[in-house]
C-alpha positions in Angstrom: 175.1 59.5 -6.6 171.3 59.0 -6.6 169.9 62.7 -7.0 166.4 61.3 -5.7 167.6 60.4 -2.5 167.7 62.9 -0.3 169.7 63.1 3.2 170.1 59.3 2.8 166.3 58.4 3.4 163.9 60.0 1.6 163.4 59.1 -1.9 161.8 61.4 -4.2 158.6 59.9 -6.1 156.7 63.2 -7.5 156.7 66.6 -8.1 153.0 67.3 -5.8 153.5 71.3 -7.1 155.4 74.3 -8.0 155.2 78.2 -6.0 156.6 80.8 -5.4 159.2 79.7 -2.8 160.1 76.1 -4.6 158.8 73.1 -5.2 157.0 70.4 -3.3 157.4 66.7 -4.0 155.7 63.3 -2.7 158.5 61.3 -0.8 159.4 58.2 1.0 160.6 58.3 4.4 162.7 54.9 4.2 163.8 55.5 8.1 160.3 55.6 9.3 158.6 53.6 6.4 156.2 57.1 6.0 155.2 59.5 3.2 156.2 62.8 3.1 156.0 66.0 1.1 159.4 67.6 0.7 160.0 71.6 -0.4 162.8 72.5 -1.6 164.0 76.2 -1.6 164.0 78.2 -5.1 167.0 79.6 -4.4 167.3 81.5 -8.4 163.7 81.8 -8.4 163.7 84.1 -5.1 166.8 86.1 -6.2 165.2 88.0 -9.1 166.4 91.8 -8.4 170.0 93.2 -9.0 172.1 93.7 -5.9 174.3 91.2 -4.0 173.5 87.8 -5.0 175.6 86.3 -2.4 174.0 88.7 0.6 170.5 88.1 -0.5 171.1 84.0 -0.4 172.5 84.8 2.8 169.0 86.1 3.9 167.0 83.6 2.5 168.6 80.6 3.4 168.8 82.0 6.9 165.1 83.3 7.2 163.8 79.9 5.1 165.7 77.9 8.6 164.1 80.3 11.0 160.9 79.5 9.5 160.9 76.5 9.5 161.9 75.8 13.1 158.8 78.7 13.9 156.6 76.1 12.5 158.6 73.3 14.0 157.4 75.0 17.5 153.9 74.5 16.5 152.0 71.6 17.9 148.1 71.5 16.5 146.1 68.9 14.8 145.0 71.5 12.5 148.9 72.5 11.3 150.9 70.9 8.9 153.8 68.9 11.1 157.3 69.7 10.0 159.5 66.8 10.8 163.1 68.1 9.5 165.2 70.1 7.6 168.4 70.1 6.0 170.8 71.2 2.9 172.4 69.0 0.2 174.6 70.1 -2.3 173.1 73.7 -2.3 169.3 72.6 -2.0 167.3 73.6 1.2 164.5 71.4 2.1 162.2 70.7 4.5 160.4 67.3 5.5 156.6 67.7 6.7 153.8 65.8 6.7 152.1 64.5 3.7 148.9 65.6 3.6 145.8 63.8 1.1 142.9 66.2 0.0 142.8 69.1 -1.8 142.7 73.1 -1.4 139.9 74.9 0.8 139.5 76.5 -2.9 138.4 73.3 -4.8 135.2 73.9 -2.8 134.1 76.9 -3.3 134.6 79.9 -5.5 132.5 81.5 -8.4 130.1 82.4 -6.7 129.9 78.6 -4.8 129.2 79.0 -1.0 129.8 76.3 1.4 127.1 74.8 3.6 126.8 76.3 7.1 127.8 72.6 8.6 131.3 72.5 6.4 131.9 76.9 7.0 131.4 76.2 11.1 133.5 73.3 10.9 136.5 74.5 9.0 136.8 78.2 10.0 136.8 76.9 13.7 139.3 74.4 12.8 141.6 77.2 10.7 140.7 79.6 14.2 142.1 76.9 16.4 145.3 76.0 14.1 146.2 79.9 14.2 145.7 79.9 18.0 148.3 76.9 18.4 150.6 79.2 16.0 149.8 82.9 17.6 150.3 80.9 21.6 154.0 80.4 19.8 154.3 83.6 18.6 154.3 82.3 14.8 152.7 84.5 12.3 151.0 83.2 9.2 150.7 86.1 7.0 149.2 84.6 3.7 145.8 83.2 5.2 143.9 82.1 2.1 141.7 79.3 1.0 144.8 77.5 -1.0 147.0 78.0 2.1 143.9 75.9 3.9 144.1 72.2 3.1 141.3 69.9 3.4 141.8 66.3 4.0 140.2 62.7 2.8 138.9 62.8 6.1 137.2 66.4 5.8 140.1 68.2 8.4 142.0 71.5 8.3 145.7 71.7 8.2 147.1 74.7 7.3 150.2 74.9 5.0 152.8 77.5 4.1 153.6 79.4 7.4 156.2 82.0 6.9 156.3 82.1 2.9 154.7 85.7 2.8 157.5 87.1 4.9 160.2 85.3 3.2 158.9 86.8 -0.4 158.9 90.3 1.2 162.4 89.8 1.4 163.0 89.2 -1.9 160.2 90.7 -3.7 159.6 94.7 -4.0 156.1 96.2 -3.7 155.0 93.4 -1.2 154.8 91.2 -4.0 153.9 88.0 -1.3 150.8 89.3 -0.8 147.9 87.5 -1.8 145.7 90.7 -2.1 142.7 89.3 -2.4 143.2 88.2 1.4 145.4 90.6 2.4 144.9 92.9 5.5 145.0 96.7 5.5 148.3 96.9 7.2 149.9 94.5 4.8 148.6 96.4 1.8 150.2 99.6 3.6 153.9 97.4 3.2 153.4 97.1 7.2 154.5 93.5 8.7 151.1 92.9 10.6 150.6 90.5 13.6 148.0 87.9 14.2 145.4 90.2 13.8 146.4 90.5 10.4 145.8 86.8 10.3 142.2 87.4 11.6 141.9 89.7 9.0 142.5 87.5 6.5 140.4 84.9 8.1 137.5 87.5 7.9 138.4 87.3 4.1 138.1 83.5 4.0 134.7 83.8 6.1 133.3 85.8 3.9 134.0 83.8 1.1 132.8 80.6 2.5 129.6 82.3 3.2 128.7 84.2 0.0 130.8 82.4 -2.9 132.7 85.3 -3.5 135.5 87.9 -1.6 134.5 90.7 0.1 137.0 92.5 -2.1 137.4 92.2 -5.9 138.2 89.2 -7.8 140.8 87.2 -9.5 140.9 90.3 -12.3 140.9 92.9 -10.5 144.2 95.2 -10.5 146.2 94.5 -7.3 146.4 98.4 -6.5 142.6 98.6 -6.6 141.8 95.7 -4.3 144.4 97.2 -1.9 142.7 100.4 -1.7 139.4 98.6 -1.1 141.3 96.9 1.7 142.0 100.2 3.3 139.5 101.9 2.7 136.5 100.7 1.2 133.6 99.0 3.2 132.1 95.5 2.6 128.5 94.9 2.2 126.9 92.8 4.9 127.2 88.6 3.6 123.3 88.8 4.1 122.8 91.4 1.8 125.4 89.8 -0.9 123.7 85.9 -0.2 120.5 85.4 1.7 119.9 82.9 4.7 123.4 83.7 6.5 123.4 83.3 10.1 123.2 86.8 11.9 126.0 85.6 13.7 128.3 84.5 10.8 127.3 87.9 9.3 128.5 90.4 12.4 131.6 88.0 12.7 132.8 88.7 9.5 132.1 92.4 9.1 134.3 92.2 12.7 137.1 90.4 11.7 137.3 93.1 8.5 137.6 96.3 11.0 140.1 98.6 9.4 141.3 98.8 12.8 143.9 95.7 14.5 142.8 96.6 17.6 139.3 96.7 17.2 138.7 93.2 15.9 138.3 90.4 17.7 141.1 89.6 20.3 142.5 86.4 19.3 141.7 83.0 17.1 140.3 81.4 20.0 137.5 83.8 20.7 137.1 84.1 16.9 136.5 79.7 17.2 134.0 80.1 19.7 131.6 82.7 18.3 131.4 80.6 15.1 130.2 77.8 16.9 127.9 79.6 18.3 125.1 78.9 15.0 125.4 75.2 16.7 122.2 74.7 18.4 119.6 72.2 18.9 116.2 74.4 18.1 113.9 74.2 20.8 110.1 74.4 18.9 108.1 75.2 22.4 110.3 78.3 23.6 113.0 80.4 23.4 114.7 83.1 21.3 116.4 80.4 18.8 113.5 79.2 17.4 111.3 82.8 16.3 112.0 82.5 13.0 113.7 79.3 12.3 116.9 81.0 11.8 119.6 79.1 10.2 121.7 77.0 12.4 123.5 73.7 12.7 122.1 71.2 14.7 125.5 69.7 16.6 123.2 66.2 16.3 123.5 66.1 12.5 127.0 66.9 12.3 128.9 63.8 12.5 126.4 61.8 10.4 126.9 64.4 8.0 130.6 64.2 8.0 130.7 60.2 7.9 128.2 60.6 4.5 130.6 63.2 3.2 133.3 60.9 3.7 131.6 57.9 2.4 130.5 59.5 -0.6 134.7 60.7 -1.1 135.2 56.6 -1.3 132.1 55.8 -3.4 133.8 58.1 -5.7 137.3 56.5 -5.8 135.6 53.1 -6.2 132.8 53.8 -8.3 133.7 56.8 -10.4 132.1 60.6 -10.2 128.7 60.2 -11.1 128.1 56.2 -10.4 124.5 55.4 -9.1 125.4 54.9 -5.7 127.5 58.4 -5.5 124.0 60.1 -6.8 122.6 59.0 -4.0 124.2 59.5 -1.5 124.8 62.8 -2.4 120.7 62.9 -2.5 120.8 61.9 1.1 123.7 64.3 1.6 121.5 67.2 0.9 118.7 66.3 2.6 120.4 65.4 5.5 121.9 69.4 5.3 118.5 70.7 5.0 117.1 68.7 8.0 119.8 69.9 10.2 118.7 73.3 9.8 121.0 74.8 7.1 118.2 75.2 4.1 120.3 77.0 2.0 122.7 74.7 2.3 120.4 71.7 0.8 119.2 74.1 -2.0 122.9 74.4 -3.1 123.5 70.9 -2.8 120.8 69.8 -4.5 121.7 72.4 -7.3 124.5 71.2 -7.9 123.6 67.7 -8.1 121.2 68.4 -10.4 123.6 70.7 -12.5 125.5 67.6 -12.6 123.3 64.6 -13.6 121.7 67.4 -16.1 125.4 67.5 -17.9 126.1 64.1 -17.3 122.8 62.2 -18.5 121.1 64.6 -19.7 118.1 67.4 -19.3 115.6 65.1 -18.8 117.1 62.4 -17.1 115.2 61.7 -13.8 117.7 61.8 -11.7 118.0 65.7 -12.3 114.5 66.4 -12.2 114.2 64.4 -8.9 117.5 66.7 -7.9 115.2 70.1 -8.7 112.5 69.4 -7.7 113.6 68.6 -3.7 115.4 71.9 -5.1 112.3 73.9 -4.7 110.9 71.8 -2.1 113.6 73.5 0.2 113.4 76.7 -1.5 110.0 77.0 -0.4 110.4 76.1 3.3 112.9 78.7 3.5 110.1 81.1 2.7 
């Protein structure tokens, strides 16, 4: 028997990655001549306490298929597709789409914010997958930049739906928590709904804004970050990272209300509030325009996006740091700063010239010219 074929059509290539619920491989769909990714169910990795082995599988297996035909329900561009399911010799899988990029986390972290352009683009896109989930009455629960997928071409898709539930079965303390993300209600063992989700998403916003969580960090003690959940209040993004849109800021100190009920009502309303910092700046009138307030101008966007994408295959062709990937990252972050996100083209330009610093060296022009359009932009920003 081939053990890499699998229901008689997909044939195994790679392990992709390992979790808490199992493992995810790169496969072949030889029925539809298609990639897929494949996860199969951890069966002895989800049955870690004492008590009745046989019950317990019972309840996974079972939850594990209601799952995934919750998420088969889903229909949104922004959602992984599930395509099937099945069991062979004792191992649960299920079929979805393959999906090429990276984690939401690869892009930001330590202190590393996003540009206005890419956080308006993909929170709306995460706010309109959950509103194709929530309309189905599928809960994600674990809503957290490695849960967000980025694409090759610069998309959402969200991945894992369901996992946080299923390790709550088998997990004590509400071990499936991610608590860095995790809403108030989870952190009090309480299921949550899909304002739990927004929650989360107020997490993620906050993150993309500032560099950082609005709670703790990645060494922090779980119990102290849930208490911060409950009870503690976040500072303002402005106050933690300058040059935040005022709406960005009161959106996310909304969506982290203690309170379900008094945050926003659902994803959809939560999409179109952040695209509210998309505005073409009138310079003769109007209140947009008093202080030059950061914004994205919705004219800028897709050129920006095509460069991003064109740089993603200079870098596959040419290699990391090739002369043509410098740049067009160049172009990249003046193109940012033009569009009216300032801090945006600072960071860019930052981190460019972090990187031709490290990779040619101090002096190098290339760095120098990086810096210096550095401070050109710091100074416009006043």
């Amino acid at each position: 028997m081939d053990e890499n074929l699998i229901a008689g059509r997909y044939r195994l290539e790679h392990r992709l990655g390992s979790g808490g619920m199992g493992d995810v491989w790169l496969a072949h769909d030889s029925q539809l001549d298609r990639p897929v990714a494949i996860k199969f169910l951890a069966l002895d990795r989800l049955r870690r306490h004492q008590g009745d082995r046989e019950n317990l599988t019972q309840q996974i297996v079972g939850k594990f298929l209601r799952e995934a035909r919750a998420m088969a329900r889903i229909s949104s561009r922004y959602v992984v597709t599930v395509h099937d399911q099945g069991e062979e010799n004792d191992r649960y899988h299920l079929v979805m789409e393959r999906v090429d990029g990276g984690p939401l986390s690869k892009y930001m972290g330590e202190g590393t914010a996003l540009t206005l352009e890419q956080t308006v683009r993909w929170a709306a896109q995460v706010c309109e997958g959950l509103a194709d989930a929530h309309e189905v009455e599928v809960v994600h629960r674990d809503i957290k930049p490695d849960n967000i997928m980025i694409t090759e071409r610069g998309d959402v898709k969200l991945v894992d739906f369901g996992l946080a539930r299923l390790l709550d079965t088998t997990e004590t303390h509400s071990a499936g928590l991610t608590w860095m993300y995790a809403s108030p209600e989870r952190c009090k063992g309480q299921p949550g709904d899909h304002r739990s989700d927004l929650y989360s998403l107020g997490c993620v916003l906050y993150e993309m804004l500032t560099g950082r969580p609005p709670f703790g960090d990645r060494e922090s003690a779980p119990y102290v970050i849930a208490d911060m959940h409950v009870h503690a209040i976040p500072s303002a993004p402005q106050d933690v990272r300058p040059g935040i849109p005022e709406e960005l800021n009161d959106l996310a100190l909304h969506l982290l209300t203690k309170e379900p009920n008094s945050r926003p009502h659902d994803a959809s309303t939560v999409a179109r509030l952040i695209q509210q910092v998309k505005y073409v700046p009138a310079p003769t009138s109007g209140a947009l325009t008093l202080t030059g307030a950061p914004h994205v101008n919705p004219d800028y966007v897709e050129r920006i996006r095509e460069l991003e994408r064109h740089i993603r295959m200079l870098q596959m062709t040419h290699g990391y740091m090739a002369p043509v990937v410098v740049d067009a990252r160049m172009q990249l972050a003046e193109l940012t700063g033009e569009s009216g996100d300032r801090r945006g083209a600072v960071a860019l330009y930052e981190d460019l010239g972090g990187d031709c610093r490290e990779d040619f060296g101090p002096f190098d022009t290339r760095a120098l010219d990086a810096f210096e359009a550095m401070a050109r932009w710091i100074a416009t920003s006043g």
